[in-house]
VOMARLUM-882429 format. One line per field, with one value per residue: residue number from 1; residue in one letter; chain; x, y, z of N, C-alpha, C, O in turn. Coordinates in steps of 0.05 Angstrom, whole numbers. Layout:
// VOMARLUM-882429
i: c(NUM/...)
aa: c(a/...)
ch: c(A/...)
nxx: c(X/...)
nyy: c(Y/...)
nzz: c(Z/...)
caxx: c(X/...)
cayy: c(Y/...)
cazz: c(Z/...)
cxx: c(X/...)
cyy: c(Y/...)
czz: c(Z/...)
oxx: c(X/...)
oyy: c(Y/...)
ozz: c(Z/...)
//
This chain:
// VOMARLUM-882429
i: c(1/2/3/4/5/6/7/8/9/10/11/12/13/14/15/16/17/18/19/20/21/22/23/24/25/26/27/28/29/30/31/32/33/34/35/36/37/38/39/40/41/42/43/44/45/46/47/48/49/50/51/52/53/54/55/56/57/58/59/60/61/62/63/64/65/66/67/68/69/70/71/72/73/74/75/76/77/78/79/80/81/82/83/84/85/86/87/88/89/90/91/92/93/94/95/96/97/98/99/100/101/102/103/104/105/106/107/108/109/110/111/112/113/114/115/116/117/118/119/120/121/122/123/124/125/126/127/128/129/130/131/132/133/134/135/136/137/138/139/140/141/142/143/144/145/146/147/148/149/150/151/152/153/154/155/156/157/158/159/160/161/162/163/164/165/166/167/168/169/170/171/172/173/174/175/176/177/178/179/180/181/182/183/184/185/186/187/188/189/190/191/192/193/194/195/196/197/198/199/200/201/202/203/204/205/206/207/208/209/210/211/212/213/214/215/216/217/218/219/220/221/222/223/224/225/226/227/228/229/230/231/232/233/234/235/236/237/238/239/240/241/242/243/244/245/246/247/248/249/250/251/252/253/254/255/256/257/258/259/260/261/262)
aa: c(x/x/x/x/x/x/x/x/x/x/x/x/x/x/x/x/x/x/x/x/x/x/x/x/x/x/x/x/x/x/x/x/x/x/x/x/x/x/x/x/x/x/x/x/x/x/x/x/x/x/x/x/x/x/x/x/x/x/x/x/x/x/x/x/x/x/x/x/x/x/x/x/x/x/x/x/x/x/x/x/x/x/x/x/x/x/x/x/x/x/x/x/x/x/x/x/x/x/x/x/x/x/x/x/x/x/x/x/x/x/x/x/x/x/x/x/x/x/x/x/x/x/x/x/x/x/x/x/x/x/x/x/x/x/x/x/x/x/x/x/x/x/x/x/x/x/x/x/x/x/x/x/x/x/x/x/x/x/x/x/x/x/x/x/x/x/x/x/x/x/x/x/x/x/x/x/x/x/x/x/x/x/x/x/x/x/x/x/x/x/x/x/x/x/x/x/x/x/x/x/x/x/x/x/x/x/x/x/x/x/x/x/x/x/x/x/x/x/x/x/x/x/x/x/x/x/x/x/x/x/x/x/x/x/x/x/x/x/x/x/x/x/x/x/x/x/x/x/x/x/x/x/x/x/x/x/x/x/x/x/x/x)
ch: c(A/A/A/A/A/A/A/A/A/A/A/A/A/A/A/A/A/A/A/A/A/A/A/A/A/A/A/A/A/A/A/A/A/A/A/A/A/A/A/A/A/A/A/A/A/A/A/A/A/A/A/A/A/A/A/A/A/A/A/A/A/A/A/A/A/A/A/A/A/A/A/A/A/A/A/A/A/A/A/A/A/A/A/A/A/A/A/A/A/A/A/A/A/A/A/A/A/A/A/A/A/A/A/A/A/A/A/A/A/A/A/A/A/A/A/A/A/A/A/A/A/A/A/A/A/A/A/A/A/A/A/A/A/A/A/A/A/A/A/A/A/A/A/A/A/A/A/A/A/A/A/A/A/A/A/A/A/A/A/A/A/A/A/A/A/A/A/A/A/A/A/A/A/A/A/A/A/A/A/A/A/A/A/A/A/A/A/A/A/A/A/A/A/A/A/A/A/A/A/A/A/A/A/A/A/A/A/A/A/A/A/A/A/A/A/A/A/A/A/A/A/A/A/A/A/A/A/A/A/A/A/A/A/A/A/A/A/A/A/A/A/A/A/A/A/A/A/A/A/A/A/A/A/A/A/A/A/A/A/A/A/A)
nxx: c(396/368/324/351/367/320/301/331/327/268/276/307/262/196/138/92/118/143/87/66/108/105/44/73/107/70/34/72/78/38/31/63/53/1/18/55/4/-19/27/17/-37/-26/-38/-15/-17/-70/-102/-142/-202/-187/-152/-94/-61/1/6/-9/33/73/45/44/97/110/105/39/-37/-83/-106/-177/-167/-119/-133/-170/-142/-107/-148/-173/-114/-111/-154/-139/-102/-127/-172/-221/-289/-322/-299/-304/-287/-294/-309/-279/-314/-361/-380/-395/-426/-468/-462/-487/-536/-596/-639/-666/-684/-683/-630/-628/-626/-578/-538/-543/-514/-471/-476/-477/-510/-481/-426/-379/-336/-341/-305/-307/-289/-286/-291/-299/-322/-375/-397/-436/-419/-365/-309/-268/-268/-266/-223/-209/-192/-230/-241/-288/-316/-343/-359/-390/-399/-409/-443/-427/-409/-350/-314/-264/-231/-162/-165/-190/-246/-261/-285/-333/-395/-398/-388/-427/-469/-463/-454/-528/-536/-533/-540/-585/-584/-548/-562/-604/-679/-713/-681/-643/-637/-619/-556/-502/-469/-399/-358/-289/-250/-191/-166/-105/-68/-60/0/18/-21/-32/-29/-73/-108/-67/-63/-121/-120/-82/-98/-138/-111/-90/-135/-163/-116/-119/-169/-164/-146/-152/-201/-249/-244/-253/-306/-303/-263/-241/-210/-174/-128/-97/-87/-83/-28/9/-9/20/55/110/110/66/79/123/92/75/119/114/68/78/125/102/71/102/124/84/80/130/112/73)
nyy: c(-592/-619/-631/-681/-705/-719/-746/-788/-819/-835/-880/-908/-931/-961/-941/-942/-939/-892/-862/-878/-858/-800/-794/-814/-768/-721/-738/-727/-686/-662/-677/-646/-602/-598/-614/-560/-526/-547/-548/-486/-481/-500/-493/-449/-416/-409/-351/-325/-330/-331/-358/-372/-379/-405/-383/-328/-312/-307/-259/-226/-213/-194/-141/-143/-144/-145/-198/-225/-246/-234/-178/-192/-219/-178/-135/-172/-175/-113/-110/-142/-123/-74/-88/-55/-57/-27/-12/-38/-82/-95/-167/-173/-216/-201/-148/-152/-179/-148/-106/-131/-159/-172/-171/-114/-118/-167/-164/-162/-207/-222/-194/-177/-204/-174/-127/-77/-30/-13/-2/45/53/34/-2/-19/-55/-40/-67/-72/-118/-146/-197/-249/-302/-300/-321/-287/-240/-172/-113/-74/-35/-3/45/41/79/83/132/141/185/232/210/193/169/151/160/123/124/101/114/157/161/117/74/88/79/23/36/75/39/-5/37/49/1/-5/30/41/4/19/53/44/14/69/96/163/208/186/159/206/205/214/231/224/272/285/241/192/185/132/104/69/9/-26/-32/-12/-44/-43/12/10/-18/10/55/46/28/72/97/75/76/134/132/113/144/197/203/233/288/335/335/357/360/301/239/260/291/266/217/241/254/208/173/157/145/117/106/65/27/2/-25/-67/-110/-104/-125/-176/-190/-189/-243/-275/-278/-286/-346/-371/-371/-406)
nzz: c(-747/-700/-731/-759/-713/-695/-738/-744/-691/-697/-730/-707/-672/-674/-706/-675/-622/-620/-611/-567/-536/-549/-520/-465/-452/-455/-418/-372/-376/-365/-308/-285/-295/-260/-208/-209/-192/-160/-123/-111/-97/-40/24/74/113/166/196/234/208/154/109/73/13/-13/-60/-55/-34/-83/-107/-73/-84/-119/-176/-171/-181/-115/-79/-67/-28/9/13/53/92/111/135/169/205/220/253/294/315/325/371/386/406/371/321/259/209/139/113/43/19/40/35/-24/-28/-13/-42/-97/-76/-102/-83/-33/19/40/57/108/146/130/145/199/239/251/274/256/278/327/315/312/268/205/156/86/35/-36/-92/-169/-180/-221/-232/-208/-210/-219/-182/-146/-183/-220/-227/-202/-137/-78/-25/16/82/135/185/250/286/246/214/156/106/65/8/-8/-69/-110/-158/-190/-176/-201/-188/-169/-174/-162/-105/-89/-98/-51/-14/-11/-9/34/84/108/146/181/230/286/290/278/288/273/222/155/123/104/35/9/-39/-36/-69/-66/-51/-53/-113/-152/-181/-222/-247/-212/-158/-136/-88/-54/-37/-18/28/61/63/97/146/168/179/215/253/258/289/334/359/353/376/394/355/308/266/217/182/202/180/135/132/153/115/75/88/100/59/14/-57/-45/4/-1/-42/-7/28/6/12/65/87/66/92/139/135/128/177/210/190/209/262/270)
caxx: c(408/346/309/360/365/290/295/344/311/245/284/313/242/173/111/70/133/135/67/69/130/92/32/79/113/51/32/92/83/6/25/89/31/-17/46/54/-24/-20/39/7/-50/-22/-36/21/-28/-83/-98/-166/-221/-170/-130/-69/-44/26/-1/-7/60/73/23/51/123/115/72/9/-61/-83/-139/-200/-157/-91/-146/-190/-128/-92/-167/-171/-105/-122/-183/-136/-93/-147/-201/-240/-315/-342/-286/-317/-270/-308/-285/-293/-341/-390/-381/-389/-447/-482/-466/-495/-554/-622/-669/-646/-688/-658/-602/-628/-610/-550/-519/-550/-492/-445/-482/-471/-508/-460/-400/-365/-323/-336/-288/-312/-269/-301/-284/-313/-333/-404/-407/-435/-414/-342/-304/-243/-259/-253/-203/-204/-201/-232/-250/-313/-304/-373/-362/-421/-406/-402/-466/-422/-397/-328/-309/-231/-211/-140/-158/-201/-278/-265/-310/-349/-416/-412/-391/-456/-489/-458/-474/-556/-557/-527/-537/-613/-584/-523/-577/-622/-697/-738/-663/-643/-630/-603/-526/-502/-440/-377/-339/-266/-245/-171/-154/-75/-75/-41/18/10/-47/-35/-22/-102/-104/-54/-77/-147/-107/-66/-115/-157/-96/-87/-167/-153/-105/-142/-206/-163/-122/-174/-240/-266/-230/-270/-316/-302/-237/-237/-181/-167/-99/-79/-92/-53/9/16/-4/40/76/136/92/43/101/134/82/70/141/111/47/93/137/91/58/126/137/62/83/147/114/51)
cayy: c(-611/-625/-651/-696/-717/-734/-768/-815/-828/-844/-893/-932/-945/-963/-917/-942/-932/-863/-851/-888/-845/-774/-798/-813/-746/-705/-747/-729/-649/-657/-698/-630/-576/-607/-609/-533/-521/-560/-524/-458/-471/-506/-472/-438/-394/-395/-330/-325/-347/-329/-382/-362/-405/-402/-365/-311/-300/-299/-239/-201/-216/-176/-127/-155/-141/-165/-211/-222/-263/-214/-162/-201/-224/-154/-138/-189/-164/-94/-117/-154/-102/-55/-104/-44/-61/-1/-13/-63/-73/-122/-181/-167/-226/-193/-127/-160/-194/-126/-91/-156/-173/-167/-157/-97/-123/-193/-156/-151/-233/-237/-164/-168/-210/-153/-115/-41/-4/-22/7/72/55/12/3/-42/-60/-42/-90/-71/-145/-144/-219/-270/-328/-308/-310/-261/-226/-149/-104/-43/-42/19/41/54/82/104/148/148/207/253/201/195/157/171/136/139/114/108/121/179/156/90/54/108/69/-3/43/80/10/-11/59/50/-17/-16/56/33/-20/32/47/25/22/87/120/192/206/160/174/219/197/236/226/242/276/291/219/201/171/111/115/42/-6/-58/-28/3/-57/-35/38/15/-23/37/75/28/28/105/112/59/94/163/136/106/173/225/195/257/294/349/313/368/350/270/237/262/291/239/194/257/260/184/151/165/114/111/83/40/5/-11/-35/-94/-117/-100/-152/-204/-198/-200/-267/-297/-283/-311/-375/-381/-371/-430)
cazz: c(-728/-686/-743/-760/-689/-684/-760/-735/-668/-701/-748/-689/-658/-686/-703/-653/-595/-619/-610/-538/-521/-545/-493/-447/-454/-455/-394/-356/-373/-349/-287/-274/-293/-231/-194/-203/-186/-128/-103/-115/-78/-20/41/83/139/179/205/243/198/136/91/51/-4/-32/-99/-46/-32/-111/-117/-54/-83/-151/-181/-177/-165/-92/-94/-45/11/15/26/82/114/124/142/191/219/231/268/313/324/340/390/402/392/364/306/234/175/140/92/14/3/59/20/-43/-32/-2/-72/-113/-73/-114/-63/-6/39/38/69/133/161/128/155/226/260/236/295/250/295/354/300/303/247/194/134/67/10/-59/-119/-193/-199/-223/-245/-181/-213/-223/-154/-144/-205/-217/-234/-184/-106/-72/8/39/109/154/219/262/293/236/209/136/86/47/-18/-20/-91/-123/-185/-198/-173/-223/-170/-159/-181/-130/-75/-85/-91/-31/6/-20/3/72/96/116/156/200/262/300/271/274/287/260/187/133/124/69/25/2/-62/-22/-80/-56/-39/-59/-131/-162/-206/-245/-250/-196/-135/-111/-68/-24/-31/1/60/76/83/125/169/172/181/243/272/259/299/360/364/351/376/402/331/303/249/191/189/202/187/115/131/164/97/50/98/112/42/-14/-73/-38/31/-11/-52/21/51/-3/31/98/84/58/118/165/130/137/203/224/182/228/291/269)
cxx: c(387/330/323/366/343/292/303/340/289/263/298/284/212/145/101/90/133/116/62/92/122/76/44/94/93/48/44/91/51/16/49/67/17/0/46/28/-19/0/25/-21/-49/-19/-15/11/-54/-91/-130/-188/-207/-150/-114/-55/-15/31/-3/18/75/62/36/87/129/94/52/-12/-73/-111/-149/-187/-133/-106/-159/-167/-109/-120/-166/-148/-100/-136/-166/-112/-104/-178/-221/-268/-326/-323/-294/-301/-283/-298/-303/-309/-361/-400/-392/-422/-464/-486/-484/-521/-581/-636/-654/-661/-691/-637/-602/-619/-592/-531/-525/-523/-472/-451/-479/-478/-489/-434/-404/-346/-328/-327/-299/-288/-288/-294/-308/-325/-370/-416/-404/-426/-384/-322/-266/-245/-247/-235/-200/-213/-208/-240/-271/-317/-330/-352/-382/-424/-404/-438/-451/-411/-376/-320/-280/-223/-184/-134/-182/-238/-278/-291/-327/-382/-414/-404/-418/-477/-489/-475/-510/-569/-550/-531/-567/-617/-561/-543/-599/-652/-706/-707/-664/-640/-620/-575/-519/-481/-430/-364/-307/-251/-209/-148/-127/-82/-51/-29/16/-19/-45/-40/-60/-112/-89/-52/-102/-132/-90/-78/-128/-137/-101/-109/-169/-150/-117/-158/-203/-149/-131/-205/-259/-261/-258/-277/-309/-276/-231/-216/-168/-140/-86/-67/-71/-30/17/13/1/52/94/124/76/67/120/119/65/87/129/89/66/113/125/75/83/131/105/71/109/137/92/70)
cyy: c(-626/-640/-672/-714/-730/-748/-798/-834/-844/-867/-913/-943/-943/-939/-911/-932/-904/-852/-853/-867/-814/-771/-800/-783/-722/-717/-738/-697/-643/-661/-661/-608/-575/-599/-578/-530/-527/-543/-495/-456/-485/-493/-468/-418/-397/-377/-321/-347/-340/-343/-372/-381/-389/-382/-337/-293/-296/-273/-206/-199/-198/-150/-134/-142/-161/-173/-203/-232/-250/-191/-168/-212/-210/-136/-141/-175/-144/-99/-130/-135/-73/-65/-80/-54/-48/6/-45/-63/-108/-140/-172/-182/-216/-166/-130/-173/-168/-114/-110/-168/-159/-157/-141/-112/-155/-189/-159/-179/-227/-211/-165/-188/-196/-144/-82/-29/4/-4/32/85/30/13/-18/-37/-65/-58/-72/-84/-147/-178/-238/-297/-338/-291/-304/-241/-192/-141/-79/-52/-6/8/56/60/95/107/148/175/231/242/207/173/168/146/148/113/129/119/136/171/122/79/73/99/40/13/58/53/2/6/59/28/-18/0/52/24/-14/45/38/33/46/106/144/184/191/176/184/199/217/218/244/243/273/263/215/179/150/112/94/30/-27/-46/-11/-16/-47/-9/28/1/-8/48/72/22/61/111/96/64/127/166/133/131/195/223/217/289/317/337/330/361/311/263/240/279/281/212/209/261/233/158/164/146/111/86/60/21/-13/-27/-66/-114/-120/-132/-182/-214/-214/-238/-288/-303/-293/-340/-383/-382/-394/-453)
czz: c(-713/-706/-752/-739/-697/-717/-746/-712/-677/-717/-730/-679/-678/-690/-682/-622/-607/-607/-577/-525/-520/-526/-471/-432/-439/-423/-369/-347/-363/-316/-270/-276/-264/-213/-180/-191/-161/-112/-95/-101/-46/9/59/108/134/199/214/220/165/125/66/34/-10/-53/-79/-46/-61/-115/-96/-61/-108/-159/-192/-168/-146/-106/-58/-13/19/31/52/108/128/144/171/223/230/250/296/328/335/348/391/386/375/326/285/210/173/114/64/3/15/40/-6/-55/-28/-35/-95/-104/-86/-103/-33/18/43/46/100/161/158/147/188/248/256/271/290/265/328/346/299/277/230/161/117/47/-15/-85/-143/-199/-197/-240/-224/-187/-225/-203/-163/-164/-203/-230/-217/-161/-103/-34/11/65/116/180/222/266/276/215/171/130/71/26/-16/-55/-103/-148/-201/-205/-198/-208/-160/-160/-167/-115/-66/-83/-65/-11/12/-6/38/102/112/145/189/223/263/289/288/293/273/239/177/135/94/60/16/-8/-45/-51/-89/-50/-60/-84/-143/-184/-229/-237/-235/-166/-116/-97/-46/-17/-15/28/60/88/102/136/182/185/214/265/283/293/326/368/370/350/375/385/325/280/223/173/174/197/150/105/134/142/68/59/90/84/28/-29/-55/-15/20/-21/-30/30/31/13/55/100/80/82/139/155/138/162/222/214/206/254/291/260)
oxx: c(389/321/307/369/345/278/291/346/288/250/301/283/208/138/100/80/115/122/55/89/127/82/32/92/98/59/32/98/43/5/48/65/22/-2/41/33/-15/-6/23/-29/-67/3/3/28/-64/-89/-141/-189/-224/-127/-122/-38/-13/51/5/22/92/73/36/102/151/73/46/-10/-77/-126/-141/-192/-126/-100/-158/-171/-96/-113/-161/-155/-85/-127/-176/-107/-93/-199/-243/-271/-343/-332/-291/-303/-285/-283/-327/-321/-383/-423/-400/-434/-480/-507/-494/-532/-586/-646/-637/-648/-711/-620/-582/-611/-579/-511/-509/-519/-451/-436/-478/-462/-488/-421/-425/-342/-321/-339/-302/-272/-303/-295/-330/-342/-385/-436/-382/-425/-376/-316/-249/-227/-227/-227/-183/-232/-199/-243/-272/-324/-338/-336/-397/-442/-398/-452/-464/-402/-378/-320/-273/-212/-180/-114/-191/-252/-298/-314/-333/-396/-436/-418/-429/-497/-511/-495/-519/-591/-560/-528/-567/-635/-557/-528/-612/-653/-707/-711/-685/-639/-609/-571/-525/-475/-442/-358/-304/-241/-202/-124/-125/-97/-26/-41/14/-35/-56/-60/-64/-133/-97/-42/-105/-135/-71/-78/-132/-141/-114/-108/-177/-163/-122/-160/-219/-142/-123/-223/-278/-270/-279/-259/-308/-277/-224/-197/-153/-132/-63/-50/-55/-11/32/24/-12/62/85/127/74/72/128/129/48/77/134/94/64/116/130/70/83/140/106/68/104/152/90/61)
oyy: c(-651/-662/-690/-738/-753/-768/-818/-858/-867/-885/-936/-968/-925/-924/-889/-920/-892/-834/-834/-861/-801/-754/-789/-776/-710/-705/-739/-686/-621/-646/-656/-596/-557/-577/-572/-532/-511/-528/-486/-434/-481/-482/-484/-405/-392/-385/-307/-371/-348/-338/-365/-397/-364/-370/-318/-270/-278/-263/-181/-185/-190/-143/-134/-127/-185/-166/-190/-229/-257/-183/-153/-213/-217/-124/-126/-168/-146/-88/-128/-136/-56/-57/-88/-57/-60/24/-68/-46/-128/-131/-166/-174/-220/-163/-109/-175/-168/-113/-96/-185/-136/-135/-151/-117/-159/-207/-159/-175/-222/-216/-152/-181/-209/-151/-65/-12/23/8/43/108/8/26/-39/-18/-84/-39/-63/-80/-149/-181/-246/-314/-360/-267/-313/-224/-186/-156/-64/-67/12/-13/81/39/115/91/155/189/252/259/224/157/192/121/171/91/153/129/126/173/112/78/70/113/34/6/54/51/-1/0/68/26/-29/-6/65/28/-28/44/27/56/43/125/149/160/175/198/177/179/237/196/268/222/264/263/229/160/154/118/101/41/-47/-55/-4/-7/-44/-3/42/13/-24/52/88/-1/69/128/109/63/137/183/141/132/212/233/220/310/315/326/315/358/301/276/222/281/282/195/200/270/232/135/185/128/91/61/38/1/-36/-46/-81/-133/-141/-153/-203/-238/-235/-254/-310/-324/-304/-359/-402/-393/-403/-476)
ozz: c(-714/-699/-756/-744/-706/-716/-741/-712/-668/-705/-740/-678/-694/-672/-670/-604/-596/-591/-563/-501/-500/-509/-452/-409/-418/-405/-348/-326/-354/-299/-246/-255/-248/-203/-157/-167/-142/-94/-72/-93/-30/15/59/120/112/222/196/219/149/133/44/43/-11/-62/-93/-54/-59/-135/-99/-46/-114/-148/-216/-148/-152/-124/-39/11/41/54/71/132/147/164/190/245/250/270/318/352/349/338/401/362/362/310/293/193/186/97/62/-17/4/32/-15/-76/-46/-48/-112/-118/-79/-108/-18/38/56/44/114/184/179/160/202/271/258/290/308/274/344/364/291/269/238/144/130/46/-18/-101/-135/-216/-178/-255/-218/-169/-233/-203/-178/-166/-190/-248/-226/-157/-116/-22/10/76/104/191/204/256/287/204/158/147/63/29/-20/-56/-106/-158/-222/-225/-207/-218/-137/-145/-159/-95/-45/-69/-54/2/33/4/58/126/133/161/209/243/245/279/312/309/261/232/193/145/71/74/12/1/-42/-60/-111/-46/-80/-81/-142/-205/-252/-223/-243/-154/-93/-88/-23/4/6/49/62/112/120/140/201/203/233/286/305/311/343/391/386/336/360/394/336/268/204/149/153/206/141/82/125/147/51/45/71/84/24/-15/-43/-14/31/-8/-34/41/41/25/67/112/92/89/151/173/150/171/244/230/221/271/314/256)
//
């Protein structure tokens, strides 16, 4: 039926209007593609020094893996929910660049307006992506969390040390850089063995922002906490599938209800 349609069509009009009417066609499905693009990255929130496109709320609406700006801008809002100074959750290109930079001591401009040795807590976001010239890449999120006062490092991954090799990069290059010069010892690190694991393949994004809530709350709750301890019950009561799968909803909410109140 269809090819008899399009016989008889082409047989009312000339070659060349065919050919003019395919270009125009094609034209029309390029000009509706852009269209989509353009929607998708049209922005919809600014949220401190944090920009949220549209394609966001796509990503926090299904099961997806978060990218670099879902992370920096739940990030962000931790940080503003807990002003205290002595508290650093830092964005994933700062992190990102720390694991990736060539020369360590080339680290020491770009890291010094952080102010680490000032920090009691500072949380990074680990990414797999080991290629500088291709931005958001990756496939695995993990958390890096320093306490001063215990003078450690804790790797929490979702999925059984996967990132277990840039969080040591990370740890190697930045641990140099956590006090002040001709301070005490370098800081150890800890593989947190125990940490709560992910049941599919999308969701260790919003396992490492759980926990960098949990670890948050931990540090304003139990400053003076016994350090053996820390807050690693706090992170096996409080994150579990059921809580991580909620709290994609919870992010998406709250983005909505900053877009209604800007």
């Amino acid at each position: 039926m269809h090819a008899l349609l399009f016989f008889s069509f082409e047989s009312c009009i000339g070659d060349d209007d065919l050919a003019k009417l395919v270009l125009i066609c094609f034209h029309q499905a390029s000009l509706y593609t852009g269209m989509r693009k353009s929607k998708a990255d049209e922005k919809i929130l600014s949220y401190n020094d944090v920009v949220l496109r549209r394609s966001d709320l796509h990503i926090l609406s299904g099961p997806y893996f978060l990218n670099d700006r879902i992370i920096e801008f739940y990030f962000s809002y931790l940080s503003s929910c807990h002003p205290s100074q002595d508290i650093l959750l830092v964005p994933p290109s700062i992190a990102f660049w720390i694991i990736q930079c060539p020369v360590a001591e080339a680290l020491g401009d770009f890291i010094e307006p952080l102010h680490l040795p000032d920090k009691t807590l500072v949380i990074f976001p680990v990414n797999d992506n080991d290629d500088v010239d291709r931005a958001e890449g990756g496939s695995h999120w993990s958390l890096l969390a320093y306490y001063r006062n215990a003078n450690l490092f804790v790797h929490h991954d979702s999925c059984r040390s996967m990132n277990a090799a840039p969080a040591k990069q990370l740890y190697k290059g930045i641990a140099g850089y956590m006090g002040s010069s001709g301070s005490a010892s370098e800081a150890s690190f800890l593989e947190c063995t125990n940490s709560p694991m992910q049941d599919n393949g999308y969701d260790c994004g919003l396992y490492a922002t759980a926990i960098a809530r949990v670890i948050c709350n931990w540090h304003v709750n139990h400053k003076n906490a016994d350090t053996n301890d820390l807050w690693f019950s706090a992170v096996k009561e409080q994150v579990s599938p059921s809580a991580v799968a909620s709290m994609r909803g919870e992010i998406l909410a709250l983005i909505r209800d900053l877009m209604a109140r800007h």
